[in-house]
N, C-alpha and C positions, 0 to 999 in steps of 0.2 A: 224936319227930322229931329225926333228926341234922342240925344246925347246919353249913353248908360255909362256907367262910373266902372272903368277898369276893374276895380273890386269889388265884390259885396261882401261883407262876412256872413250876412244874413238872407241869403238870395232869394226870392220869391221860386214856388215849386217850377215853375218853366224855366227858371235861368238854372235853377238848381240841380234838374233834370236834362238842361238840354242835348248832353250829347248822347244820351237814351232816345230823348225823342226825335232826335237826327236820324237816329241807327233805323228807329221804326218807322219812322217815312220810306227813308231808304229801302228797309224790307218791302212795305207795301207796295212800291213802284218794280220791286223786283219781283214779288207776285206776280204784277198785272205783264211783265215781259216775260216772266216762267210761262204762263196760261198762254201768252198770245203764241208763244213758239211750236203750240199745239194746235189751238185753234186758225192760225191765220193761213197755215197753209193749206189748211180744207175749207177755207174762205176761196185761197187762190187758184183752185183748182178744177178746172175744166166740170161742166155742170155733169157729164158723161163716165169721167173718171173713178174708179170704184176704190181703187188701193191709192190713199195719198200718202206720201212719205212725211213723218212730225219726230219733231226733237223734242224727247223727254229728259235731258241731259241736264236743263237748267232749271225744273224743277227738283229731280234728285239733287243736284249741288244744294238750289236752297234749302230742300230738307236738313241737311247736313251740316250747313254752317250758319245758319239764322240763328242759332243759340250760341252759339261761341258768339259773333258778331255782336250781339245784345249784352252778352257779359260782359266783353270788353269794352264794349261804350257804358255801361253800367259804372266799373272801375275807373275809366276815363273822367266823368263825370264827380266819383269820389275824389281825385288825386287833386283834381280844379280847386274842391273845396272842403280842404280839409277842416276851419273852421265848423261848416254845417254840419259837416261826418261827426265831429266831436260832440256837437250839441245832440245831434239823432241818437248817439250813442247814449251820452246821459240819460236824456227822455226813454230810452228802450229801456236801460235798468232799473227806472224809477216804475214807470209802470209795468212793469215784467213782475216785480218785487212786490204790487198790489195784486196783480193777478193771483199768482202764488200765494197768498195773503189770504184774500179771496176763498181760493182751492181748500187750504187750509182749513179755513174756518168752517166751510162746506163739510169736511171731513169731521168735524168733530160733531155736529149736529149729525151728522148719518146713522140710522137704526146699528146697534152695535154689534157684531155678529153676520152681518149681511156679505151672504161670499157672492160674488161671479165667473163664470166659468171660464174669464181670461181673466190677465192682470188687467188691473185698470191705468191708466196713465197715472205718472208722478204729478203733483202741483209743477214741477217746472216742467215737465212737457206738455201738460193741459195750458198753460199761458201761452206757449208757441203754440198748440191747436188754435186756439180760441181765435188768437190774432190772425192766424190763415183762414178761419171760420166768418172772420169778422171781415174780414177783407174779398171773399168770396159772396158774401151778399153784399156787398156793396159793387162788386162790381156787377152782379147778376142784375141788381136793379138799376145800376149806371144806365145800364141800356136801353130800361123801357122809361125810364125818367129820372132824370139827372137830379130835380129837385127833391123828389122823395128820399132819391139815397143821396145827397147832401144832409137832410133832416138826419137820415139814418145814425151818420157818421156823427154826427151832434147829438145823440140819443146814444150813442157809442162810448161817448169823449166826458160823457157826464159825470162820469164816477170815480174819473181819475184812471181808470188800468187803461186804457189806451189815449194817444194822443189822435188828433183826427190826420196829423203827416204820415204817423206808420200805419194808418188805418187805409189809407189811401195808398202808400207805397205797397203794402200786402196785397190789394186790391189790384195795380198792376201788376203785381207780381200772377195774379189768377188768372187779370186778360193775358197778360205773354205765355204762361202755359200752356193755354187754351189754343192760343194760337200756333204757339209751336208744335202741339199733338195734332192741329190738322196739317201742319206742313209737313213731320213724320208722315202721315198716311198716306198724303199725297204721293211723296217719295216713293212707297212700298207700293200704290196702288198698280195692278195691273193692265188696266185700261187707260187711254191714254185723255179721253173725254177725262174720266173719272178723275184723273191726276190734274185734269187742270179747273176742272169743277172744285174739289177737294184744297187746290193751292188758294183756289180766291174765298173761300172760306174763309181761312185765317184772316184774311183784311179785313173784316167789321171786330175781330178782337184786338186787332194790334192796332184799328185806330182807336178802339174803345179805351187801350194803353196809352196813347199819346193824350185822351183827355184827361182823363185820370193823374198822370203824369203830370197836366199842367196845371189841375185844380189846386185853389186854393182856396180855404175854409176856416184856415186860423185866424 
């Protein structure tokens, strides 16, 4: 067994992330128990029987607290290591501040005169799109190959406005959404198939979170 050092200040993203990636395990085994408390009693029931009795109880609960759950191991994870918090923070204003930069300068080449029929984003709200933007294709192609959006984030990371850690932390941030809006549906769905069809949904985003979560590219 390999010995790990009580502290890191500089944690590798799995140790950095882990008690996020705890919470989403956790969620994902609490999927597959939500689904079965639907499915297994019409597994258990007489081949004859028309009406079987199913507990939708514990999928509405997950709807409901899988995002609280996720946050606070999210903060959990912060409080561990403050150190890292501090350095993410720096790295967000430096390349927040190129992005903006960036927008900026985009602005001043623009045809002079040119209106649209809504406002357009500020330079610092287009830096938070970008990086939600940029974190959503990476994770869209996490999925079908890990290597290509590896390159991606590297082809991201080249010009200084994003780092590839908040490229990837945005990026989960898109699989837990993902995942969380099918476990809403689940919760509202009216059919009780459907509810536990729609529960196990979210488990290929939230583990697509946990890889996400644990890569490392820097």
């Amino acid at each position: 067994m390999t010995a790990t050092p009580a502290r890191l200040d500089l944690p590798a993203r799995r140790r950095r992330h882990a008690r996020l990636i705890a919470a989403l395990t956790a969620t994902v085994g609490a999927c597959a128990t939500a689904a079965a408390a639907l499915y297994q009693p019409v597994a258990d029931a007489p081949p004859g029987q028309d009406a079987v009795v199913v507990d939708p109880l514990p999928v509405v609960y997950l709807g409901h607290t899988a995002a609280p759950l996720l946050e606070a191991a999210r903060a959990e994870g912060d409080a561990r290591w403050p150190a890292a918090v501090a350095r993410e923070r720096e790295q967000a204003q430096r390349t927040s501040a190129a992005r903006v930069a960036l927008a900026r300068a985009e602005e001043i080449v623009e045809e002079p005169g040119l209106s649209w029929p809504v406002p357009l984003p500020t330079a610092e709200q287009g830096a938070v799109i970008d990086l939600a933007g940029a974190g959503d294709q990476v994770a869209e192609l996490w999925r079908a190959d890990p290597a290509q959006a590896a390159a991606l984030v590297r082809e991201l990371t080249a010009g200084g406005e994003f780092t590839a850690a908040e490229v990837l932390d945005a990026a989960v941030d898109a699989a837990i959404g993902a995942g969380l809006l099918a476990l809403n549906d689940a919760g509202t769905a009216s059919d009780p198939s459907m509810m536990a069809e729609q529960c196990l949904q979210a488990v290929p985003y939230l583990v697509l979170a946990v890889a996400l979560a644990s890569a490392d590219l820097d």
